[in-house]
PASEBA-1860 file (N, C-alpha, C; in nm, 3 decimals):
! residues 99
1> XXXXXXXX> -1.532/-0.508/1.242/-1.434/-0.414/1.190/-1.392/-0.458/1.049 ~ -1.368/-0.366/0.947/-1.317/-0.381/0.838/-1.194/-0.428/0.820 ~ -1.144/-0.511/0.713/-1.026/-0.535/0.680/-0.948/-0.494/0.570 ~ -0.829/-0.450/0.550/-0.826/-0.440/0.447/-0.647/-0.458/0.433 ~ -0.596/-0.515/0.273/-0.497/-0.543/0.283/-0.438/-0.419/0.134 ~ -0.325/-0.432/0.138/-0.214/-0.356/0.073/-0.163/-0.414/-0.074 ~ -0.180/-0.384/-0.177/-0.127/-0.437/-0.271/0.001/-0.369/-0.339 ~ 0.104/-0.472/-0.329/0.231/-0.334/-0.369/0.286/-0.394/-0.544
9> XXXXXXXX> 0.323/-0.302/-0.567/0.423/-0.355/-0.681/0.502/-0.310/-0.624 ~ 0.633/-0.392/-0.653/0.814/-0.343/-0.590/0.899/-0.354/-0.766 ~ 0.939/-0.200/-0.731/0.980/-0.172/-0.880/1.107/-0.071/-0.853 ~ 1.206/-0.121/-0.941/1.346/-0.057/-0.934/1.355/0.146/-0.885 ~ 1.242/0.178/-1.008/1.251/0.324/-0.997/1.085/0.373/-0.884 ~ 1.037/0.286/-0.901/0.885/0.316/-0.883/0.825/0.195/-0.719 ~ 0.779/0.266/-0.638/0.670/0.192/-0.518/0.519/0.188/-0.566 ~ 0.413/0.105/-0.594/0.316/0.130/-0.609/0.203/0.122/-0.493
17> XXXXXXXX> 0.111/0.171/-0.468/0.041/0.100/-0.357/-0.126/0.110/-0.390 ~ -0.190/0.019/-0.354/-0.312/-0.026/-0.397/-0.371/-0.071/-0.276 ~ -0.487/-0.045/-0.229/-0.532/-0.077/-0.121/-0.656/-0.171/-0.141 ~ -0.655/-0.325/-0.108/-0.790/-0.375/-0.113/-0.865/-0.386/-0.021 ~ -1.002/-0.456/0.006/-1.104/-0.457/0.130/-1.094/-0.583/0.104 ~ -1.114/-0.647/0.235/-1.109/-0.802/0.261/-1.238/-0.807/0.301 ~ -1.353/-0.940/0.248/-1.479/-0.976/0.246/-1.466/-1.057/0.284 ~ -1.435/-1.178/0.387/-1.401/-1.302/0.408/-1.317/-1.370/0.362
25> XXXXXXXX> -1.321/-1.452/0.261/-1.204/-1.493/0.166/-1.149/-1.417/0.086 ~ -1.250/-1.367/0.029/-1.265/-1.230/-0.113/-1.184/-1.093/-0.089 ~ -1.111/-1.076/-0.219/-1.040/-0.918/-0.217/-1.067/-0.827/-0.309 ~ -1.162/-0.755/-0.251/-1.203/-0.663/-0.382/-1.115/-0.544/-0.365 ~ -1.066/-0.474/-0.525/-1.002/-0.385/-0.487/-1.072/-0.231/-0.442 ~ -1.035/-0.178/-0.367/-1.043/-0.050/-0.303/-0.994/0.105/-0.363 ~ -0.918/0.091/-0.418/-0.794/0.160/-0.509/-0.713/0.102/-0.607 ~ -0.739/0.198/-0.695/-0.616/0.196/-0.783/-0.479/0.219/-0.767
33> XXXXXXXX> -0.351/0.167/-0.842/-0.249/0.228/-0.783/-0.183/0.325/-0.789 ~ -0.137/0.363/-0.669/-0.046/0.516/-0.704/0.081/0.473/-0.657 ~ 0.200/0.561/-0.745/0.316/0.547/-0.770/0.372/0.711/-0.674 ~ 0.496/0.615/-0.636/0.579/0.689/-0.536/0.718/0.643/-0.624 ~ 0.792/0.760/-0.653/0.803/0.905/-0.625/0.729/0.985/-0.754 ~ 0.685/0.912/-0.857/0.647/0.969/-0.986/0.537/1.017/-0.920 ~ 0.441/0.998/-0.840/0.339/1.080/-0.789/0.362/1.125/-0.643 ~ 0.297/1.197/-0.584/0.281/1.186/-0.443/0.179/1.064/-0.408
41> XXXXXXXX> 0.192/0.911/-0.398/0.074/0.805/-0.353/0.060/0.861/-0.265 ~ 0.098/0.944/-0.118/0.035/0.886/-0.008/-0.087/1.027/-0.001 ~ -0.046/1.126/-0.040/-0.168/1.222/-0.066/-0.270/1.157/-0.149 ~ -0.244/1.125/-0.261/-0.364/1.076/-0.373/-0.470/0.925/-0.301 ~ -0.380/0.869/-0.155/-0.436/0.781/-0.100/-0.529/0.840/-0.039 ~ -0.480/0.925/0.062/-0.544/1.009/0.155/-0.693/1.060/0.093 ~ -0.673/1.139/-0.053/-0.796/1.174/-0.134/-0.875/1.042/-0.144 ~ -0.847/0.920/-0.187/-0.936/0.815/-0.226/-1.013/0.776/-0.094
49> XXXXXXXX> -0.903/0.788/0.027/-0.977/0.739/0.124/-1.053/0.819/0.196 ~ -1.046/0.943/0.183/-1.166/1.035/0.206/-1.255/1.051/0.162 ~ -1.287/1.020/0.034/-1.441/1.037/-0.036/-1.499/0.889/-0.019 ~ -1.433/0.813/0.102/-1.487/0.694/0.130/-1.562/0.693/0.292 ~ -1.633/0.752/0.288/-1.734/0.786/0.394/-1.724/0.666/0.536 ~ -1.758/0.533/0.478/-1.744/0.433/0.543/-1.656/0.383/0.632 ~ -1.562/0.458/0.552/-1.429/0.380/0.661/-1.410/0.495/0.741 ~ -1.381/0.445/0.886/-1.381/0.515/1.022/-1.240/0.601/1.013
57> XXXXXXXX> -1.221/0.721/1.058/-1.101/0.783/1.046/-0.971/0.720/1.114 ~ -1.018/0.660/1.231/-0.893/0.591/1.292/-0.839/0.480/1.179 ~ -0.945/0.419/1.078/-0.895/0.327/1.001/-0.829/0.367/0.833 ~ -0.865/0.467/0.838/-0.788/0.589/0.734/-0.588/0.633/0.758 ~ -0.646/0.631/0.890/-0.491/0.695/0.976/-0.405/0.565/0.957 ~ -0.443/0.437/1.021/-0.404/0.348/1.044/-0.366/0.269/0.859 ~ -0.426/0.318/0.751/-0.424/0.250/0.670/-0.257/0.342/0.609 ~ -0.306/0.473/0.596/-0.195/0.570/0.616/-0.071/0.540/0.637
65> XXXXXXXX> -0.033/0.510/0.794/0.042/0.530/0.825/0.118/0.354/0.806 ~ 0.051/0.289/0.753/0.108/0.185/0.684/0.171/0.194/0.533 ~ 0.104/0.290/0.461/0.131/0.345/0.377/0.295/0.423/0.341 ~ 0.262/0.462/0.475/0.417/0.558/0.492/0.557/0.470/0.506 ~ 0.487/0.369/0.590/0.584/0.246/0.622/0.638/0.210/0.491 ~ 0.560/0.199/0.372/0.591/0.128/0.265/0.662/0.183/0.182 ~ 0.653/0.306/0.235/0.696/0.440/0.137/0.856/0.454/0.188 ~ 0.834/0.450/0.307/0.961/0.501/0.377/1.093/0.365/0.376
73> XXXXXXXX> 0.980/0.227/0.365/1.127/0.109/0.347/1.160/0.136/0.237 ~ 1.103/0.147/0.088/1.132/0.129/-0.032/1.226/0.265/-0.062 ~ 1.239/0.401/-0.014/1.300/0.464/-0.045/1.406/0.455/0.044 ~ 1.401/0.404/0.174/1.605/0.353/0.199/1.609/0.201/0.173 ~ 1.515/0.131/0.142/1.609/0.005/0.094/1.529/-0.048/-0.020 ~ 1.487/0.018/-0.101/1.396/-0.039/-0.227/1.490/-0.091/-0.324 ~ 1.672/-0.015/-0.339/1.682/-0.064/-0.435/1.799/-0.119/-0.423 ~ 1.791/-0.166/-0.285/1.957/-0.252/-0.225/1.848/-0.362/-0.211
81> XXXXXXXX> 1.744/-0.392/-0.136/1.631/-0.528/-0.109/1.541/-0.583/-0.219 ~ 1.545/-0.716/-0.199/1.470/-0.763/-0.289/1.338/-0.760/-0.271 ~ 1.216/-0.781/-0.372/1.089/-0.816/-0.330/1.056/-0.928/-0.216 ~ 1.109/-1.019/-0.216/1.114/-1.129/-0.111/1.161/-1.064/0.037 ~ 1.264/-0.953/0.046/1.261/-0.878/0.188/1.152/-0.783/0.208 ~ 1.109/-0.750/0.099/0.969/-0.683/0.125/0.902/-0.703/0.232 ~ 0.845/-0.872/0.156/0.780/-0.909/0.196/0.787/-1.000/0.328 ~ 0.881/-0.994/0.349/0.943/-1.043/0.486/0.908/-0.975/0.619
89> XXXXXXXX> 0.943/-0.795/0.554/0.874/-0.667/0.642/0.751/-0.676/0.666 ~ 0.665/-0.668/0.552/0.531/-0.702/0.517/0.426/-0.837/0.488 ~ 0.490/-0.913/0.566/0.398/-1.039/0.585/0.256/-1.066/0.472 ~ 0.198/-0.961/0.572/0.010/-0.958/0.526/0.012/-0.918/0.362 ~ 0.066/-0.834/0.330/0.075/-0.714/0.198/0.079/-0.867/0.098 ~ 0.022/-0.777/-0.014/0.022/-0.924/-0.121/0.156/-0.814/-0.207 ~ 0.235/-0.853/-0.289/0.368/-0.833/-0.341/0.367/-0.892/-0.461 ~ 0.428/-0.800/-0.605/0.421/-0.848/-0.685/0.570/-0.723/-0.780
97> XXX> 0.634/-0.751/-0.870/0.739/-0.707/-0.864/0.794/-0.725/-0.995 ~ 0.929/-0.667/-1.005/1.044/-0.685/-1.073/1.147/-0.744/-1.025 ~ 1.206/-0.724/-0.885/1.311/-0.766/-0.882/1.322/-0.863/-0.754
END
């Protein structure tokens, strides 16, 4: 089974999300990032991860609905929490930030 991990920026006005593929040690990226609320990310995810043939739909859904997770902490606590509670939520996710 494929792996793949989450790359966020945590930003005052802005969520970013970036999705990489895990190769063993190696993280190649998968996506570019898209910005929530200045864009819709989790549609523009949905598009990237559909013209990606390879990955199984349950692992689309599942990447998704992690997606939403990220979407949905940062807009009730993105700008009361720090990056470090982020990542507290988000263990696995690699985190990189402003505040």
């Amino acid at each position: 089974m494929q792996k793949f991990t989450f790359r966020i920026l945590w930003l005052d006005n802005n969520v970013a999300i970036a999705i990489d593929y895990v190769i063993g040690k190696n993280i190649s990226p998968l996506t570019s990032y898209f910005f929530w609320p200045r864009n819709d990310a989790w549609e523009q995810l949905k598009t990237e991860l559909d013209s990606k043939p390879w990955i199984s739909e349950n692992q689309k859904i599942d990447l998704l609905n992690k997606a939403t997770e990220i979407i949905n902490f940062w807009q009730e606590k993105g700008k009361d929490k720090s990056i470090s509670q982020a990542q507290e939520k988000f263990p696995d996710f690699i985190f990189a930030g402003s505040n």
